[in-house]
VOGU-3710 file (C-alpha; in Angstrom, 3 decimals, decimal comma):
1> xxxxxxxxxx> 0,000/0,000/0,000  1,903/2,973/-1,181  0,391/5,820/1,098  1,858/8,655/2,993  0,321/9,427/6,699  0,544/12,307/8,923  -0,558/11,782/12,531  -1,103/15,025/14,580  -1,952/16,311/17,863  -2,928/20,064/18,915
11> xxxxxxxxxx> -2,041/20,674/22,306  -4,662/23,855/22,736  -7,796/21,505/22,346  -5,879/18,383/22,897  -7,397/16,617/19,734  -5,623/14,119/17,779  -6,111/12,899/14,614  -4,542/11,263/11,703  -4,222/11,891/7,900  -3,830/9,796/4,708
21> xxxxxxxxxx> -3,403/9,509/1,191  -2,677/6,495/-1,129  -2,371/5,137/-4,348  -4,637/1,909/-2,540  -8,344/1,865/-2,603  -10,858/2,684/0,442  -7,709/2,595/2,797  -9,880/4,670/5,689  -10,743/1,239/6,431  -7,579/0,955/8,001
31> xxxxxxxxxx> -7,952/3,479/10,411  -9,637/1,887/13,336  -6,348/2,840/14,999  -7,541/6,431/15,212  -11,124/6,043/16,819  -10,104/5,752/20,320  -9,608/8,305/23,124  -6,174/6,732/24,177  -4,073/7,970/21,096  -3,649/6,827/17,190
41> xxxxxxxxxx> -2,213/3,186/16,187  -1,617/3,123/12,443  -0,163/0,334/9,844  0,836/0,907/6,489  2,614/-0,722/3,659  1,450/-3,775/3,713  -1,136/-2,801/6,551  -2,138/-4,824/9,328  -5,543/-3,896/10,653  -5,256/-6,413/14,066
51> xxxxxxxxxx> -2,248/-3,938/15,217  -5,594/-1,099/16,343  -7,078/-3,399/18,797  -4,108/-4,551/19,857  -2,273/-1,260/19,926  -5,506/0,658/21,634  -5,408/-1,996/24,322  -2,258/-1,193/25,051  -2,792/2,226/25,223  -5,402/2,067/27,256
61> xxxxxxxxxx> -3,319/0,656/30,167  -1,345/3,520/29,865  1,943/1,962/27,874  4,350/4,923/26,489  4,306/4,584/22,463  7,162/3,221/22,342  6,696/0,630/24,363  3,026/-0,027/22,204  5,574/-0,039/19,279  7,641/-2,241/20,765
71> xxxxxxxxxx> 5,143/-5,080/21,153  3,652/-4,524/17,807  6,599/-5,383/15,887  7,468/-8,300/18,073  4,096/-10,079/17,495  4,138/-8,957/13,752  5,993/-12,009/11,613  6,187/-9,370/8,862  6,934/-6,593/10,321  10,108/-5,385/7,715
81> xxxxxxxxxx> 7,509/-4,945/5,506  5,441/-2,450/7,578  5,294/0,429/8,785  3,611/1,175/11,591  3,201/4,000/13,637  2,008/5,243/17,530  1,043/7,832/19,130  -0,278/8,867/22,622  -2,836/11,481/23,435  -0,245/13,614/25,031
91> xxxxxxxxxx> 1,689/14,096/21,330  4,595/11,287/22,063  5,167/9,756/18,388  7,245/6,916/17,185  7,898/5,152/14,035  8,868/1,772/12,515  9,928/1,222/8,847  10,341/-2,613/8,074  13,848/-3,182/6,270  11,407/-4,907/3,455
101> xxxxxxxxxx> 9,601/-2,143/2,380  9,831/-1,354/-0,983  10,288/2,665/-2,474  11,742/5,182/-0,609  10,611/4,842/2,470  11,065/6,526/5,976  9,497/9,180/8,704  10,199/12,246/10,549  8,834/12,929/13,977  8,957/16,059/16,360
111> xxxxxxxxxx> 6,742/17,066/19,225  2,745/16,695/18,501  3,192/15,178/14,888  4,933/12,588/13,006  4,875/11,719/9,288  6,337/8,856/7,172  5,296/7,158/3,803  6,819/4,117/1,351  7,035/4,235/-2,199  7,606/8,334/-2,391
121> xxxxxxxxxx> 9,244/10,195/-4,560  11,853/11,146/-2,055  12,857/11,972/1,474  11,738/15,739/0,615  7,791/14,990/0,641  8,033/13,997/4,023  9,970/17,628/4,766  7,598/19,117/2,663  5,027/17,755/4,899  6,807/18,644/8,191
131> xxxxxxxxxx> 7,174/21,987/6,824  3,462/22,602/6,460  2,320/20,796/9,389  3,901/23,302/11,833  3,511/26,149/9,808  0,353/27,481/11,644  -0,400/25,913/15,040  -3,533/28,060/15,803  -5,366/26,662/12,652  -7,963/23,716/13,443
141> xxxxxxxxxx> -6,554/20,670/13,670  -8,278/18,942/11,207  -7,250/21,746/8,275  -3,715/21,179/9,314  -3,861/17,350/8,880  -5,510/17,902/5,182  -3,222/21,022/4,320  -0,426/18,535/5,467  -1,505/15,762/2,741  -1,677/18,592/-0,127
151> xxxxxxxxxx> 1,883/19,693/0,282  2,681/15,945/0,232  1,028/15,464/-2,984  2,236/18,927/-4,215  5,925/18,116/-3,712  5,574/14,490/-5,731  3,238/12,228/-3,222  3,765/8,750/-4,475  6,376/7,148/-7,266  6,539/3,719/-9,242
161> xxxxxxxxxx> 8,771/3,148/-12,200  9,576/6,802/-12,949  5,746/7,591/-12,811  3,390/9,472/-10,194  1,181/7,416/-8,593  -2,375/9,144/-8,229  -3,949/9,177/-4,626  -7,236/7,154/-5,402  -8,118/7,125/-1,671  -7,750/9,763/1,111
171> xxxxxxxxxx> -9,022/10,125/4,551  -9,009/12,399/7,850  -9,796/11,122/11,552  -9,616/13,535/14,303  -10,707/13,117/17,756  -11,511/15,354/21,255  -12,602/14,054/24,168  -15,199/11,874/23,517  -15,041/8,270/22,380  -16,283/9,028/18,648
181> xxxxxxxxxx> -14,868/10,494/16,108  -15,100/14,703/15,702  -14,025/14,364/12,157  -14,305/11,488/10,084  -14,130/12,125/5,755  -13,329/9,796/3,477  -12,532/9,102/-0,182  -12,828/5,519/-1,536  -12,010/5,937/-4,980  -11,150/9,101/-6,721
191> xxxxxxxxxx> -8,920/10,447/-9,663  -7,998/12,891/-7,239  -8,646/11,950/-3,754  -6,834/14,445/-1,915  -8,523/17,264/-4,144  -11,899/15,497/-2,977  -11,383/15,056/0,138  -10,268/19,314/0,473  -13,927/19,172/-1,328  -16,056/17,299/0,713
201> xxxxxxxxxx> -14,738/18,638/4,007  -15,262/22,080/2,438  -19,009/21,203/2,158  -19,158/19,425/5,192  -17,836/21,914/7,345  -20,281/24,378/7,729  -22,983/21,537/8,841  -20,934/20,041/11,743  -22,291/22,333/14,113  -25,597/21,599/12,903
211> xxxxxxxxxx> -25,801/18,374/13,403  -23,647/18,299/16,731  -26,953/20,650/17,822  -29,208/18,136/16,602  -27,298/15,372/18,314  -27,921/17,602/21,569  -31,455/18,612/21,224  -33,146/17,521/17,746  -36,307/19,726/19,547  -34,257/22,688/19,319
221> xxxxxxxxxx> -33,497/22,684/15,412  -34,668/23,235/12,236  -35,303/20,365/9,268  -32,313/20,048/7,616  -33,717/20,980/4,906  -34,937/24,397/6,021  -31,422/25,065/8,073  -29,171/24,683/4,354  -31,857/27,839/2,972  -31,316/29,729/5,936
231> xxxxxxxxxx> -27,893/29,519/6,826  -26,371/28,443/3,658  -24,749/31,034/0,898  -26,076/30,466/-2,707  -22,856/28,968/-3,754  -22,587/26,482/-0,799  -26,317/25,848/-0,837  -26,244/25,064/-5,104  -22,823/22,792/-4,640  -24,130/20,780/-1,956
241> xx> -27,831/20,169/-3,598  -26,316/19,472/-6,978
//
């Protein structure tokens, strides 16, 4: 699975969340290791989908990520041909990039983020994505997570054979305090995922708090119907009906 992941934590709200983009299809299935309050648990490369229950156990009985790490790739038979990542609600990140795994392949981690990828087109997407990452803490976590997988694609994303791979999939998890998700897009299958997924949380945006009052109090609000007219521009209202 040729893919290239940023996991990220704000330490204002405290959220956490993780980012992805690959050449793969529907690879937001592989995720589960972000839905949990205890921190992020993500394989890729070859991904291994048992390592988020196993991984979120451990975090849950308070193991540092490296020690999470640890026992990942020591019940993983394959793990030189993963990668697989941790990290712990309080922004400690760590890394593993099998020996096996093929492209150019590696990670860079600093405090409250960490990204890594296989099969890019060079160690400079990953400092490309560093770069934008920490370029403006005060944004919302979630835009800084997406922002970070545009400047990955931007400076060359994914390579095979002398060729760019396009990102057919894409997804963004971010979570607060509670034990569901406060963010959760995906793109399955797209020419252009990272473009739609920019697009669909574009659209989406403006309805979160809608719905998170509806959640609360469906009494309180309007049909949904009759909340796009009202609070909806023309342009918003005539993309999302279309």
């Amino acid at each position: 699975m040729v893919t290239y992941t940023v996991i990220g934590r704000c330490p204002r709200t405290h959220q956490i969340g993780v980012a992805v983009a690959t050449y793969s299809v529907a690879f937001g299935s592989f995720t589960q290791g972000a839905h949990s309050a205890y921190g992020v648990v993500m394989s890729q490369a070859n991904g291994r989908r048992r390592n988020a229950p196993l991984g979120q156990n451990l975090l849950q009985q308070g193991l540092t990520s490296k020690s999470v790490l640890a026992a990942l790739v020591q019940d993983d038979a394959h793990e030189s041909l993963r990668q697989i990542a941790v990290m712990t609600r309080d922004g400690l990140g760590v890394v593993h990039t099998g020996a096996s795994v093929t492209g150019w392949a590696g990670d860079k981690t600093g405090t409250d983020y960490t990204v890594f990828g296989n099969v890019l087109a060079g160690e400079y997407v990953l400092k490309a994505m560093e770069a934008k990452f920490n370029e403006d803490p005060t944004q919302p976590l979630v835009e800084r997570l997406i922002s970070t997988l545009e400047s990955g694609r931007d400076a060359g994303g994914q390579t095979a054979n002398d060729r760019h791979l396009p990102e057919r999939s894409a997804c963004v998890v971010v979570m607060d305090r509670e034990s569901y998700a406060a963010w959760d897009l995906r793109v399955d299958m797209h020419g252009t995922a990272v473009e739609e997924l920019r697009r669909i949380y574009n659209l989406y945006k403006p309805y979160q708090p809608y719905y998170e009052a509806r959640e609360i109090d469906p009494t309180s609000c309007p049909t949904q119907l009759a909340w796009e007219r009202e609070s909806l521009t023309g342009a918003h209202l005539q993309e999302t009906l279309k």
